[in-house]
N, C-alpha and C positions, 0 to 999 in steps of 0.2 A: 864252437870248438870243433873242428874238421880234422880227422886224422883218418889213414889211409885203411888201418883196417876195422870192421866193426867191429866193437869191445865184446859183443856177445862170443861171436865166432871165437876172438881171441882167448878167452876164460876158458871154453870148451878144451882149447887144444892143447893150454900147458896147466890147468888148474888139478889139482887132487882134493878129494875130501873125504875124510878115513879109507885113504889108502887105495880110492877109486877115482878113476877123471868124472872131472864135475861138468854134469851135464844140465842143460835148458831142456829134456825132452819131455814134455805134459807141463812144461811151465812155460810153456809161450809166450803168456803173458806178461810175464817178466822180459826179455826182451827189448821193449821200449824203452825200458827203465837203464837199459843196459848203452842201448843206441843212442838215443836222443840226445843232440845236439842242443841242448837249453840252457842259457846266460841264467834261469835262477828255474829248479827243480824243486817242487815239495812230492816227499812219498808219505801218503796219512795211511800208516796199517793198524790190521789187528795183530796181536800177539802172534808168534810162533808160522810167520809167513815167511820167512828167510829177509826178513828186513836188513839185518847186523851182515847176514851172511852177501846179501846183494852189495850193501856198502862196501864189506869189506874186499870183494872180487871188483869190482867196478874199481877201486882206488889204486888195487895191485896192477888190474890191467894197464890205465892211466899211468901211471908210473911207469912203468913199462916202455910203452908206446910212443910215450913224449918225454923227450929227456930235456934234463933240469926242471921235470916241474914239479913246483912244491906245493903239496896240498897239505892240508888241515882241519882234525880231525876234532871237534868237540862236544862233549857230552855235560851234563849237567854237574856229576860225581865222580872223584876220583877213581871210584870203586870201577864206574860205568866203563872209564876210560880203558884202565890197566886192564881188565875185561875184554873190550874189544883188541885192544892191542895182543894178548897175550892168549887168547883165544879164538879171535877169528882171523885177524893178521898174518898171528903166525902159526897156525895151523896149514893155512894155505901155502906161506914159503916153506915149512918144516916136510911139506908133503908132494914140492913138486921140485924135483930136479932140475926143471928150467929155471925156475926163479933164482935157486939156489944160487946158478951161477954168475946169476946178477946180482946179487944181497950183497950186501956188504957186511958180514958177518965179525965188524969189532965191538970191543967192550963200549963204544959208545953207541953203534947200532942198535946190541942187544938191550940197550935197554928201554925201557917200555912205554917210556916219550917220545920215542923216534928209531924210523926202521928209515934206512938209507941205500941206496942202489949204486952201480956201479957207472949209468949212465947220466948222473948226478942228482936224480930222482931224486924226492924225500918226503916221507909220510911223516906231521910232524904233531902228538896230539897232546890234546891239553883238555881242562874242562874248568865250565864258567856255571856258577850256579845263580848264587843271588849279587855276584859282581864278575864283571872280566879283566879286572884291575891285572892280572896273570898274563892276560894274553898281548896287552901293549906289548909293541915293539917288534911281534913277530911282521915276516912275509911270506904271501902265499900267492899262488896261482889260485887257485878253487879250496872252498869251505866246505866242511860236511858237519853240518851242525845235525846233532842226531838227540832224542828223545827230548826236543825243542818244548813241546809241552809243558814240562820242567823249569826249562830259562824265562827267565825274566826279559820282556820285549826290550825292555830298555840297553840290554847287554848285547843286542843282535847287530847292532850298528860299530860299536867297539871290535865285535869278533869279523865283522866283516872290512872294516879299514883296514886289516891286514892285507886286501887285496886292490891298497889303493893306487901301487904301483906296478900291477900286474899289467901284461896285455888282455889277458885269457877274462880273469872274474867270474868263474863259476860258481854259484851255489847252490848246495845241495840240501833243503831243508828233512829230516825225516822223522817221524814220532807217532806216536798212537795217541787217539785225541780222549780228550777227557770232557770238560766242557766246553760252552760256546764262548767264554769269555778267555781263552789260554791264545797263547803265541800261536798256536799251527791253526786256530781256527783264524786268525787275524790273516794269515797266509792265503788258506784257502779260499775266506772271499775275494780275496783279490787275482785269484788263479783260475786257468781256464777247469776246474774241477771237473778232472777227467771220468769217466766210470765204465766199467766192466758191466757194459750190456749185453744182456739173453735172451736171445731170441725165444719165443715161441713154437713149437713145432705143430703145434696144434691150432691154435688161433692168431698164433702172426703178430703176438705182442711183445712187444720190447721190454724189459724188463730191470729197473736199476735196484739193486737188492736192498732191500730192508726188510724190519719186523712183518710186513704182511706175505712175503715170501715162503713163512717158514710154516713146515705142519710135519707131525711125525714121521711121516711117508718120506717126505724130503722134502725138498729146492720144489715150491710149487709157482708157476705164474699167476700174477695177482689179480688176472683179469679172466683167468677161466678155470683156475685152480689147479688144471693136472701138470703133473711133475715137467721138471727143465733142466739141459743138462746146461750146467756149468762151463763146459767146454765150447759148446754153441754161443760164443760170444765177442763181442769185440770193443778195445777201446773206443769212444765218445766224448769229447768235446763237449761238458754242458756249455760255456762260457766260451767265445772264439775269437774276441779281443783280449785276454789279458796277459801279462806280460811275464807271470810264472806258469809253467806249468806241472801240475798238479794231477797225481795217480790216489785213487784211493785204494784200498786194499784187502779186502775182507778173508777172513777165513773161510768162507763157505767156498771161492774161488781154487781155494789149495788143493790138489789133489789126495793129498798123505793123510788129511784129516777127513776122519770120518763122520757122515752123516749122523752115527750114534753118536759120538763124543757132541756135535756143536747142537744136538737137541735137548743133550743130559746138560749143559753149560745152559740152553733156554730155560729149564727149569729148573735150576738148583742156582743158579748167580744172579744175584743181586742185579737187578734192570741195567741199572752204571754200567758194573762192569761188566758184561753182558754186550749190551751198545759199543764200549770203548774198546773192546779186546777181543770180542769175536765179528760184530759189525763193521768196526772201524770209525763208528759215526760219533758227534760229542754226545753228552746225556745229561742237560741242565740240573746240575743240585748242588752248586754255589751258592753260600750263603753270605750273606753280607755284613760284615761287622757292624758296622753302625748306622744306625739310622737313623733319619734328620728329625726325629721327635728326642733322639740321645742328643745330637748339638743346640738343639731350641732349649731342652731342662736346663743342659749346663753352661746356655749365655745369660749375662747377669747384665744390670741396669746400668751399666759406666761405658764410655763411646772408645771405639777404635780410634787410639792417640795417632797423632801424627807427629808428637815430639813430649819431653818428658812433661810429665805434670803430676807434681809432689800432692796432690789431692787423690788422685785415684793408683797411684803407686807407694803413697805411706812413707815416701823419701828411702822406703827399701831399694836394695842392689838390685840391679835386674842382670839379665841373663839374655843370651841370642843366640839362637840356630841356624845354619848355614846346612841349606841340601845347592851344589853344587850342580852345574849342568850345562853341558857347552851348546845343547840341541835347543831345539824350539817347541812351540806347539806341537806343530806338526807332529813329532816325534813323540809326543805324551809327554813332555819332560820341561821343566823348566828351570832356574835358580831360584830357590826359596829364601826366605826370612821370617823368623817367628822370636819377638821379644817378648817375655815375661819376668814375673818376679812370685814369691812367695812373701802372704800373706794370709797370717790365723792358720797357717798351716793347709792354705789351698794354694794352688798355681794359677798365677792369674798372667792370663794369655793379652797383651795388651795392642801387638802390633800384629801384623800377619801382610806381607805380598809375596807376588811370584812378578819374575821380572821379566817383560815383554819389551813387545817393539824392538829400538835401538838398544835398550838395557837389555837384550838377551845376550848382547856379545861382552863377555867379560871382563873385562877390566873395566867397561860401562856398570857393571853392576860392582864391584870392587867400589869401586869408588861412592857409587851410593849407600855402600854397608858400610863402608870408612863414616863417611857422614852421619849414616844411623846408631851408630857404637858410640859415636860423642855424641847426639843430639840426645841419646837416651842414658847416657854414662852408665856405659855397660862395665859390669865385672867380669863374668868368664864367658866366653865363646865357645861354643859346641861345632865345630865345623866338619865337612864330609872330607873322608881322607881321599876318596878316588880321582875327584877332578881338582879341587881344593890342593894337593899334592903338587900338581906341577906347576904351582909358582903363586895360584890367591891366597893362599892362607898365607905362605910367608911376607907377602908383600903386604897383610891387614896384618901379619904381627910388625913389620919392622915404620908401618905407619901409626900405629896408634901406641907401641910398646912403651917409648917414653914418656907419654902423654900420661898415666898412671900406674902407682906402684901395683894397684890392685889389678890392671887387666891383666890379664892373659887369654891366648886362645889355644883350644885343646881340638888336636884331630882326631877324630871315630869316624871307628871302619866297622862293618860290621860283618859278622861271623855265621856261617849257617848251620856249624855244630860243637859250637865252643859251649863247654859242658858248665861255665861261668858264666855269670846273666852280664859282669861287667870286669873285666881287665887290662890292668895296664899292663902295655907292652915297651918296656925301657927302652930295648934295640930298637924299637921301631920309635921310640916317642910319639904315641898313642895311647887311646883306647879303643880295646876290642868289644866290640856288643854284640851278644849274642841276640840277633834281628830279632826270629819271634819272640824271646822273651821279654824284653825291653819294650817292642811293641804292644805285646799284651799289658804290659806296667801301663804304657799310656793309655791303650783303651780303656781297660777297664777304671784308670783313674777319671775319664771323662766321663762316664756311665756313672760312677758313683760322685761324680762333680767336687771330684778332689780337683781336677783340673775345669777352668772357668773361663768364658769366652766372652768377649764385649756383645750387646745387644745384638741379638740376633739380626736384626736390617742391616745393621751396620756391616755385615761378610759373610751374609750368605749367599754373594757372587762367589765366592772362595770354597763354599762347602762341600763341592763335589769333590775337592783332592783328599775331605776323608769318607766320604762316602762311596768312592771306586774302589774300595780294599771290601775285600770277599777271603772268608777261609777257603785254605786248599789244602791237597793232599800230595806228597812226592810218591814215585815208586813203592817206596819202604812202608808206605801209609803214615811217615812224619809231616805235621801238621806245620801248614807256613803259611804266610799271607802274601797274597798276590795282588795285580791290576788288571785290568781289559786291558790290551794292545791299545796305545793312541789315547790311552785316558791318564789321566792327571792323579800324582798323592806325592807331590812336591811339598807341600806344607804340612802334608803328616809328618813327613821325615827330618823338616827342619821342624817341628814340634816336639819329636821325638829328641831330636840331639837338645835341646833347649830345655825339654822339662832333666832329661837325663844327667846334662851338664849341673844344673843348679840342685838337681837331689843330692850330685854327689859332694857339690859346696856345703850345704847345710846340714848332713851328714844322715841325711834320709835312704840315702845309696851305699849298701858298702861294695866294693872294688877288692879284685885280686891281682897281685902285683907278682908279676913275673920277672 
């Protein structure tokens, strides 16, 4: 992306910030961030760096600069959103007279999803947490996904086809990292992971900051100890093939912040957050939901069916889960299926694939779940509302609908703060799951081998799709379950719609109806 004047200089000349022009002077470093011509940017900070404040000046200028172009702006939480829009957004048009004259100041402007310009510019923002089912349908020139850490890798591919008829395709990754298995570290390896090197003035060492940098006194270099200014430094290139490029961002760098504050934060904050918020670096202490000694307890002595058989299912109704997915491998993602039934009051997990190859393109896999719903004379279907929506699930109801009084299939979506673990949603003809909750239903039902898996030989090729779920932390310190970027929990998810669907048949689930 080439325009005629640099975005830096530009922000300088029309920008205000509490009621003064906003200046680059001791933050130089910033700069690049401002310039840089990059088809896909990751910025990895720590806390309180002017991260929000650089997006938000970068977006105005762009706007600006390049007319009709529409970028878009996502965060993981609504909160996060209305936030940056309504505090860093418009603080900057609210405070500069230039802008002003280009804003388009109507009751659809003001409002806090979209700030519009006169040159047909449009800032357009939204937020994606544990789906982007929201953001279908838009169009943008450039993405600014921000506190990426947060989103779910799976959702970054949705948010970004909104720029699938663009010329431009900018994106702008940003966030403060937490551990080594989230979204921005997935980024990172693959990006030239740029760093803010310091020089030595003393013995001529280069220096990339981390924990042996640091002692009362201040910023020391790690090869002869005595102190290093901050200033004395320059972006570096660790990596000089890859095809993001990538700033990290530390608080020791910032000027405003004082050497007392980030020594009193080395000692009183916890290692984590400490690493993630003043270092900028991730800090391993993901834990892992389940472990393969929990799937070996809870697989029992009967084989993974490949079609019905009234000896190891008791002639009970069985049940099927559908995690939808138009992506591949590749992508960590796949189309799932998981059939079971209850019996003696356990759930007995009897089928399980993820569908490859040729059957990753769907209506390839439709057609084989058509076949699997009568070869197993299935009762209720549990299927995923996001991809399943536009147009598999109607076409597996309106193929198997006559074939029995008893089928039906039921779409669940799932929710990240629906304060009900299970509701129906009439308007929507749905059900809503509240994710972690439901998901803890199933773990811990495996763990206490309420729920029961065919011999273990028989699919533990399959076992890594529940073995990649690790607890995590949001912002807020609310607790949700995550993937590694590029790893696989396809067959948790249709597990989950699967044991979920038939608790609420048997009347083991109670449901709130809206």
């Amino acid at each position: 992306m080439e325009i005629a004047i640099r975005p830096s200089y530009f922000v300088e000349k029309i920008l205000k910030i509490n009621g003064k022009p906003f200046s680059l002077e001791g933050r130089d470093y910033l700069r690049k961030i401002y310039d840089g011509a990059y088809n896909s940017f990751l910025l990895k900070a720590g806390r309180q760096v002017e991260k929000s404040t650089t997006l938000a000046a970068r977006m105005i200028a762009y706007a600006l600069l390049i007319p009709h172009f529409q970028q878009l702006y996502v965060s993981p939480s609504a909160e996060q959103t209305r936030t940056f829009s309504s505090q860093k957004l418009l603080e900057f048009i609210n405070s500069s007279e230039f802008i002003q004259k280009y804003y388009v100041n109507s009751s659809v402007a003001r409002r806090v999803y979209e700030r519009s310009f006169t040159n047909g510019s449009r800032i357009m923002l939204a937020y994606a947490f544990l789906t982007a089912d929201r953001i279908r349908g838009k169009s943008a020139d450039a993405v600014y996904i921000d506190e990426i850490q947060d989103i779910l890798y799976d959702n970054i591919p949705v948010i970004e086809e909104t720029m699938s008829h663009s010329s431009y395709g900018h994106r702008v990754y940003a966030g403060t990292p937490k551990h080594q298995q989230t979204t921005i570290e997935f980024f990172w390896d693959r990006s030239t992971q740029t760093e803010w090197v310091i020089k030595c003035e003393h013995c001529n060492n280069w220096n990339i900051i981390d924990e042996r940098n640091l002692q009362p006194k201040g910023l020391v270099c790690n090869k002869c100890g005595r102190l290093i200014n901050p200033k004395n430094g320059l972006w570096v290139d660790m990596v000089s093939d890859a095809y993001i490029k990538a700033i990290r961002l530390p608080q020791v760098i910032a000027p405003w912040i004082s050497w007392d504050s980030i020594w009193r934060k080395y000692m009183e904050y916890p290692k984590a957050e400490f690493y993630n918020e003043v270092l900028a670096l991730p800090y391993s202490d993901a834990a892992n939901v389940l472990t393969r000694e929990d799937l070996i307890k809870a697989s029992d002595n009967y084989p993974l069916l490949e079609k019905y058989d009234p000896v190891v299912l008791y002639n009970m109704p069985t049940y099927m889960g559908i995690d939808w997915s138009t992506s591949t491998s590749d992508t960590g993602s796949y189309t799932a299926v998981v059939i079971g039934t209850f019996i003696n009051g356990k759930f007995r997990v009897v089928y399980m694939k993820r569908y490859q190859g040729l059957e990753t393109e769907i209506t390839m896999a439709m057609k084989d779940i058509i076949r699997l719903a009568r070869e197993f004379h299935v009762k209720l279907i549990g299927a995923d509302w996001g991809v399943g929506s536009g147009g598999a699930n109607a076409t597996i109801r309106e193929a198997l609908g006559n074939e029995s009084k008893l089928f039906e299939l039921f779409e669940m979506y799932y929710s990240a703060n629906q304060k009900e673990i299970i509701k129906w949603d009439n308007k929507g003809n749905k059900f809503i799951l509240n994710r972690t909750e439901t998901l803890t239903n199933t773990f811990m039902a495996i763990k206490r081998v309420e729920i029961t898996f065919p011999r273990y030989s028989d699919w533990s090729h399959l076992s890594e799709d529940f073995l990649n779920v690790f607890v995590d932390y949001n912002k807020n310190n609310v607790m949700m379950y995550n993937k590694a970027p590029g790893k696989t929990d396809d067959l948790l998810h249709a597990l989950n719609f699967c044991y979920t669907i038939a608790s609420i048949d048997v009347g083991k689930q109670a449901i709130t109806r809206s």
